[in-house]
C-alpha positions in Angstrom: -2.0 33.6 3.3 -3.8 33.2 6.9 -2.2 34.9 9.7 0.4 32.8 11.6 2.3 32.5 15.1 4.8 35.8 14.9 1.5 37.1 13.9 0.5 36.9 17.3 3.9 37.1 18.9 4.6 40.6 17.0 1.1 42.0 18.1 1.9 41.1 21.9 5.8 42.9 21.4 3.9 45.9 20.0 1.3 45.9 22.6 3.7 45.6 25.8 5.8 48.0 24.1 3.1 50.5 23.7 2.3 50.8 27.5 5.1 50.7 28.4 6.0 53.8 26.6 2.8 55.3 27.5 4.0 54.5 31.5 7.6 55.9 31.0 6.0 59.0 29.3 3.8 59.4 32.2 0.5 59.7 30.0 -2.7 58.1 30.4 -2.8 57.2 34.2 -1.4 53.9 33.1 1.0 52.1 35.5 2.3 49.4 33.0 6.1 49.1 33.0 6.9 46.0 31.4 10.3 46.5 29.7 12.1 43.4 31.5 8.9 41.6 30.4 9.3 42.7 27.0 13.1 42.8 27.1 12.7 38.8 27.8 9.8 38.0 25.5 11.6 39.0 22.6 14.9 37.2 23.4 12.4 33.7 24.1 11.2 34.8 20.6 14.3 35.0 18.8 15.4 32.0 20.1 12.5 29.8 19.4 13.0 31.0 15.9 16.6 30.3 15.7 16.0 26.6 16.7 12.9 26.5 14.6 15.2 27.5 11.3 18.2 25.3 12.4 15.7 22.3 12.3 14.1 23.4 9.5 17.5 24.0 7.6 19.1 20.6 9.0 16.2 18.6 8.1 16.0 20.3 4.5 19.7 19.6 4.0 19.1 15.8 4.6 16.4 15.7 2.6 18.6 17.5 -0.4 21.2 14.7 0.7 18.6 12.1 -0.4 17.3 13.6 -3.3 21.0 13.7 -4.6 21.3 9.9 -4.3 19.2 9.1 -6.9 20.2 8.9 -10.5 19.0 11.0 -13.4 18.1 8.7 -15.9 16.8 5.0 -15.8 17.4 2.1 -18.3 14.0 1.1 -19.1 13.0 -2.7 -20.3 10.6 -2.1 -23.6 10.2 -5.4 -25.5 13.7 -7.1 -24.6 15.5 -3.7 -25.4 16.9 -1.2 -23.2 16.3 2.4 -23.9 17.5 5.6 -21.2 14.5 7.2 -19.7 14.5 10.2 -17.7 13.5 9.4 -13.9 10.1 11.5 -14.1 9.2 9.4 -17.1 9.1 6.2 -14.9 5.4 4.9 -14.2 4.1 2.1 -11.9 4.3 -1.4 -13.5 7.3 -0.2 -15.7 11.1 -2.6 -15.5 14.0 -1.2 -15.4 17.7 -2.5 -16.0 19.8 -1.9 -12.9 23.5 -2.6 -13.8 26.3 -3.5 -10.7 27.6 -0.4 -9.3 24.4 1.7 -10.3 22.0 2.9 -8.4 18.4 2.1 -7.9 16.2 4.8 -10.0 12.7 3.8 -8.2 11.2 1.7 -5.4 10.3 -1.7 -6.7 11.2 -5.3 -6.6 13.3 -7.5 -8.4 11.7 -9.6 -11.5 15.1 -11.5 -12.4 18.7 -12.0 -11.0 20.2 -11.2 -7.1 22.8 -8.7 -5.8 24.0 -7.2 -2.3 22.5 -3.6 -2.3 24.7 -0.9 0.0 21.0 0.7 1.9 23.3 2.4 4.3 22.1 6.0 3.4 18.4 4.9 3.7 18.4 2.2 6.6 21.4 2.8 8.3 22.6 -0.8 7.8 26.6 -0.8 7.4 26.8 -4.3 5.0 25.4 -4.9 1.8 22.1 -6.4 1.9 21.3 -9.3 -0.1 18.1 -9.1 -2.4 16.9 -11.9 -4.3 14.0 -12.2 -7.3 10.7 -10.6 -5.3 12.3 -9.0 -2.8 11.7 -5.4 -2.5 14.5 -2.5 -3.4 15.0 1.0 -1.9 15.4 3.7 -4.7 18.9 5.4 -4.6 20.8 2.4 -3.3 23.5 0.6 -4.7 
């Protein structure tokens, strides 16, 4: 691991707290009294990392959220029959069988046939969007 921001932000906390230790103490013939300073550093500190962590979680979540949407397995096309695939077992080039109602399992495009796809958890978009043969499909719609 290389050393990191609260690397540097704990080494200035210690530092400031140091001296001003030293100066309340008396020792040293230092006159460093910095405890507002430090009182305030800290508190700027803690709330940078608060927001930091509450984007971090909130964008994590979303990104769960997503994940969730797609399906687990895949009906896969081998020579005019269908056989169930797990997801990770897709590859480029390979056609799968999406039934109505189901959802995508992979980016791709349609070889055969049309539908209205709900994309409202990827795009945002509150109709059904109509896909024809070529167009291209978002995995995890509908």
């Amino acid at each position: 691991r290389q050393p990191g921001m609260m690397l540097l932000i704990a080494m200035a906390i210690t530092v400031v707290f140091v001296a001003s230790w030293v100066t309340t103490l008396g020792l040293g013939g230092f006159d460093l009294d910095f405890w507002w300073e430090l009182a305030l550093l800290v508190t700027i500190m803690l709330l940078g990392h608060w927001l930091e962590m509450r984007a971090l979680g909130a964008a994590s979540s979303a990104l769960d959220a997503l994940a969730a949407l797609l399906p687990d397995e895949a009906e896969k096309v081998i020579d005019g029959t269908t056989r169930t695939v797990a997801i990770s077992e897709l590859v480029v080039d390979d056609v799968v069988l999406v039934r109505a109602g189901a959802r995508v399992p992979a980016d791709g495009t349609i070889l055969d046939g049309a539908a209205e796809f709900d994309e409202a958890m990827i795009t945002g978009e509150s109709r059904p969007v109509f896909r024809d043969t070529g167009d291209k499909v978002v995995a995890g719609t509908v």
